[in-house]
C-alpha positions in Angstrom: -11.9 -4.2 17.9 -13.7 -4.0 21.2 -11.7 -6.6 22.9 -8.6 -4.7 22.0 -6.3 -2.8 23.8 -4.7 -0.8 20.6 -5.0 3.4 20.7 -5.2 3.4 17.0 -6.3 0.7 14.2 -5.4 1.5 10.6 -7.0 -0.2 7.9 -6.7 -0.5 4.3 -8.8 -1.6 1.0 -12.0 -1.2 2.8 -13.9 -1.1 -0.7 -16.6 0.8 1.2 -18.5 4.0 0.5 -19.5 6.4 3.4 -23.1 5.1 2.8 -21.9 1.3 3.5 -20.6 2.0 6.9 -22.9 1.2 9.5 -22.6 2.2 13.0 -20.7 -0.8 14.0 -18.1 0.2 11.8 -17.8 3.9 12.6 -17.9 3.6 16.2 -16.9 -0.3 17.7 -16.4 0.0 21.5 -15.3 3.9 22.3 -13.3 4.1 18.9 -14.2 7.2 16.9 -13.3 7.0 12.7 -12.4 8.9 9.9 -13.1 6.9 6.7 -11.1 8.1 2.7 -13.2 5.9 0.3 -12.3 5.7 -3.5 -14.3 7.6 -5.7 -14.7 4.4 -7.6 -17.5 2.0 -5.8 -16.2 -1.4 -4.2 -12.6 -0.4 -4.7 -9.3 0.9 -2.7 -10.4 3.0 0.7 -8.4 3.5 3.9 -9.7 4.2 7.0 -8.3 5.3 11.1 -10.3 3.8 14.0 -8.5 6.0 17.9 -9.7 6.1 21.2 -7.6 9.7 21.8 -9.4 12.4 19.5 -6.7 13.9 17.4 -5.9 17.3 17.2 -6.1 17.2 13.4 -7.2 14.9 10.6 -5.6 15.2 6.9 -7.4 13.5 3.7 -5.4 12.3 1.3 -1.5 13.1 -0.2 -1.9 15.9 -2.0 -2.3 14.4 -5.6 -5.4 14.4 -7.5 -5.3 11.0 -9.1 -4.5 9.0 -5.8 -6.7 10.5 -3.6 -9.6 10.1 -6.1 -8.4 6.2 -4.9 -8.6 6.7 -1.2 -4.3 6.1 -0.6 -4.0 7.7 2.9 -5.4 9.2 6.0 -3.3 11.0 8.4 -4.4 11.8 12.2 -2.5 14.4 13.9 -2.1 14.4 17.8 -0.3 15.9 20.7 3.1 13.7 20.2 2.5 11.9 17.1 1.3 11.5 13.4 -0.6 8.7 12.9 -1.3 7.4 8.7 -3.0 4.9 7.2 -2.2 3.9 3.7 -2.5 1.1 0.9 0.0 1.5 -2.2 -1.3 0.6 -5.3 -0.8 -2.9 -6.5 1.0 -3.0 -10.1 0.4 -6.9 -10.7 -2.7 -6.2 -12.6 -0.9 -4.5 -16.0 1.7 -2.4 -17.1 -0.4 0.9 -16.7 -0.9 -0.5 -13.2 2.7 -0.2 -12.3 3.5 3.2 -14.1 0.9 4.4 -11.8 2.6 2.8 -8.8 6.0 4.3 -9.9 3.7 7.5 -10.5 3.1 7.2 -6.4 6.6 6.6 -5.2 7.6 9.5 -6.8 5.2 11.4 -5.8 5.3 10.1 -1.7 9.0 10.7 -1.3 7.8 14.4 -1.2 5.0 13.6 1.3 8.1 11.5 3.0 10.0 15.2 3.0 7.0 17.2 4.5 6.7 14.5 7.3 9.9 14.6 8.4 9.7 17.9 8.8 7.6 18.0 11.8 8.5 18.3 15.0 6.3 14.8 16.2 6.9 11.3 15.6 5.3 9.5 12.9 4.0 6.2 12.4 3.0 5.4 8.5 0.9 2.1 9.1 -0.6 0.3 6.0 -0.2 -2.0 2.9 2.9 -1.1 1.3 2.3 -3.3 -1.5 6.3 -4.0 -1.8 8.3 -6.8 0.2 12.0 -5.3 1.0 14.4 -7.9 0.9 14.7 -11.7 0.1 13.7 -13.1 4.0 10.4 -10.8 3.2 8.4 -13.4 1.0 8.7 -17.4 0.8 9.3 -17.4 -2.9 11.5 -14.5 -3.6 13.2 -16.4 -6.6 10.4 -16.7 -8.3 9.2 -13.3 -7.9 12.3 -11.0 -9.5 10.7 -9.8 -11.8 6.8 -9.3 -10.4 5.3 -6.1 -9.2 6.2 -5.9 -5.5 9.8 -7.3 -5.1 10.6 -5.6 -8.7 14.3 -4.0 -8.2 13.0 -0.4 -8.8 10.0 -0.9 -5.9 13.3 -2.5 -3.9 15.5 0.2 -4.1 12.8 2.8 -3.6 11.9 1.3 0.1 15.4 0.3 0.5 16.1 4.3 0.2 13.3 4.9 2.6 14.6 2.8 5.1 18.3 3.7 4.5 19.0 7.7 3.5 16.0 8.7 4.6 16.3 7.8 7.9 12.9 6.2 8.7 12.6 2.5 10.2 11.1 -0.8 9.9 9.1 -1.0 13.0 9.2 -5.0 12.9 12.3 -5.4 11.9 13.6 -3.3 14.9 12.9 -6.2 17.0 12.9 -9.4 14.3 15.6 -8.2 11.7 16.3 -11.9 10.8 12.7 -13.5 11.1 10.8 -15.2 7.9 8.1 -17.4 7.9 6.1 -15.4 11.1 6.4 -12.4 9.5 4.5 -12.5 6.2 1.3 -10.4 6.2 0.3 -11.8 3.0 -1.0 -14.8 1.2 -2.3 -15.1 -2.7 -5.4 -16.5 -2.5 -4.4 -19.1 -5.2 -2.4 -22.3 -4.6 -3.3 -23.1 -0.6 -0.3 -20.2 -0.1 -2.1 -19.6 3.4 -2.4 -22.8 4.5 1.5 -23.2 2.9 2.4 -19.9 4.5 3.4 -19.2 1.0 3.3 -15.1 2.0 4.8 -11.9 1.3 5.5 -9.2 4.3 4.3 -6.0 2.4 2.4 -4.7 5.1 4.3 -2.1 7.7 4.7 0.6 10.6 7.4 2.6 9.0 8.3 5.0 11.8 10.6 8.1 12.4 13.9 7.7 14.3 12.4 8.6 17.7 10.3 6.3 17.9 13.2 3.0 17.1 13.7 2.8 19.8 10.7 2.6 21.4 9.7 -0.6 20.1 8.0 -2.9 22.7 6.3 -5.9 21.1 5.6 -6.5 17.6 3.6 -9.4 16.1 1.4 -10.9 13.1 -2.1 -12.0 14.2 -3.2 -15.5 13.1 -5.3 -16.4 15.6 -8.2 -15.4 13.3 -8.3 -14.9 9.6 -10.1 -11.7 8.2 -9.2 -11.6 5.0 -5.6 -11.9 2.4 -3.7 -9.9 5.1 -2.8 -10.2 8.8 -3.1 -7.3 11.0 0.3 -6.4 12.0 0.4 -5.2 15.6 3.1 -3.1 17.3 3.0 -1.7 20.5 4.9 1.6 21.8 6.9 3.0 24.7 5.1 6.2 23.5 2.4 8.1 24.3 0.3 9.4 21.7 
C-alpha cells in the first residue's frame, strides 16, 4: 500500500470488525479508510483505502439483509463515484444462491440510481460471477455451478450490454485468458495450475471507456485466493 501509486484501493471480504483494525490498516502511508464490516464476526466486510478525501461516503445498498453483510461502500468525489463491493458467493447451498439472486435483483436498482448521476463511476470489487467462457480455465465443467450459472450470466451480460456500463479490463484485453483470472480455489494446486476464474472487476460508466490506460492482475505477490486487479485512468478523481 505505501509503495503504491493507486488514488483509491478497494478491498473486499476483510472478515474484520472495527475493533480488529489497527492503525496500520486504517491509515498505511497517507491513505485515509472507511471500513463496512458484517455484523457477523470473521465474515464478509468491504472496505475503501484514498489519498483525495471524498466529498461524501455512503454505507451500504439500501437493503437490510445485505448490509447487515457488509456488500458495499461507496465514496463520492468531485468527478467520480468510487464502490467497493463483494457479491455473495452461492456455492455454499441452495439458500446461498436465492440470496445471491435476492442481490442481483435488488442491485439493478442501485445500477439505476447510479447512473443517474451526473459523475463517473467505478464499481470495483468481487463480483462473484465469471462473464463468458475465456473468463475461467474450466468453463465446461462449471455450467452448472454458482458463478458461471446461465441466470448469474445473463444478469452481468445485461449489465454490460443494455445497461450501458463496461468491463474496465476487457476495454483493453477483450480476447485475453489465462492472465486475466483473479481467482484460484484453494483445492487442487488451481494456483499453481492457473486453474482461475476472472470474477473480480472495475465495471465503469460510459465516460470513463475510454479512458482506460493500463490494466493488469498482480502476481508478483500472493495475498490471498484473489489477485488485486489494477487499472489506471485518464481521469481525475
Amino acid at each position: 500500500m505505501k509503495a503504491s501509486n493507486a488514488d483509491v484501493v478497494c478491498v473486499q471480504e476483510i472478515k474484520a470488525q472495527h475493533d480488529d483494525l489497527v492503525t496500520e490498516h486504517k491509515t498505511p502511508g497517507d491513505y485515509q479508510s472507511w471500513f463496512m464490516p458484517a455484523e457477523k464476526k470473521g465474515y464478509s466486510g468491504v472496505g475503501i483505502y484514498t489519498r483525495k478525501k471524498p466529498l461524501d461516503v455512503r454505507m451500504g445498498l439500501g437493503n437490510a439483509e445485505f448490509d447487515a453483510e457488509g456488500r458495499m461502500i461507496t465514496l463520492e468525489f468531485e468527478n467520480t463515484v468510487v464502490s467497493s463491493i463483494y457479491f455473495p458467493s452461492g456455492s455454499s447451498s441452495e439458500e446461498r444462491q436465492e440470496a445471491k439472486f435476492r442481490f442481483l435483483d435488488h442491485f439493478n436498482g442501485v445500477l439505476e440510481d447510479l447512473s443517474a448521476t451526473n459523475k463517473q463511476v467505478v464499481l470495483c470489487g468481487d463480483w462473484n460471477i465469471a462473464h463468458k467462457e475465456i473468463d475461467l480455465k474450466n468453463w465446461k465443467g462449471n455450467l452448472k455451478n454458482s458463478g458461471f450459472l446461465p441466470e448469474e450470466r445473463a444478469w452481468i451480460g445485461d449489465v454490460l450490454g443494455t445497461k450501458g456500463w463496461h468491463d474496465a479490463y476487457r476495454t483493453l484485453h477483450p480476447h485475453e485468458i489465462d492472465n486475466c483470472y483473479t481467482w484460484w480455489s484453494n483445492r487442487g494446486q488451481a494456483y499453481a495450475k492457473n486453474v482461475g476464474w476472472r470474477i473480480d472487476y472495475q465495471v465503469i460508466s460510459g465516460g470513463l471507456s475510454g479512458k482506460v490506460k493500463a490494466s493488469s492482475v498482480y502476481k508478483d505477490q500472493k495475498f490471498s485466493d484473489h489477485a488485486p486487479l489494477i487499472v489506471d485512468y485518464d481521469w481525475v478523481l
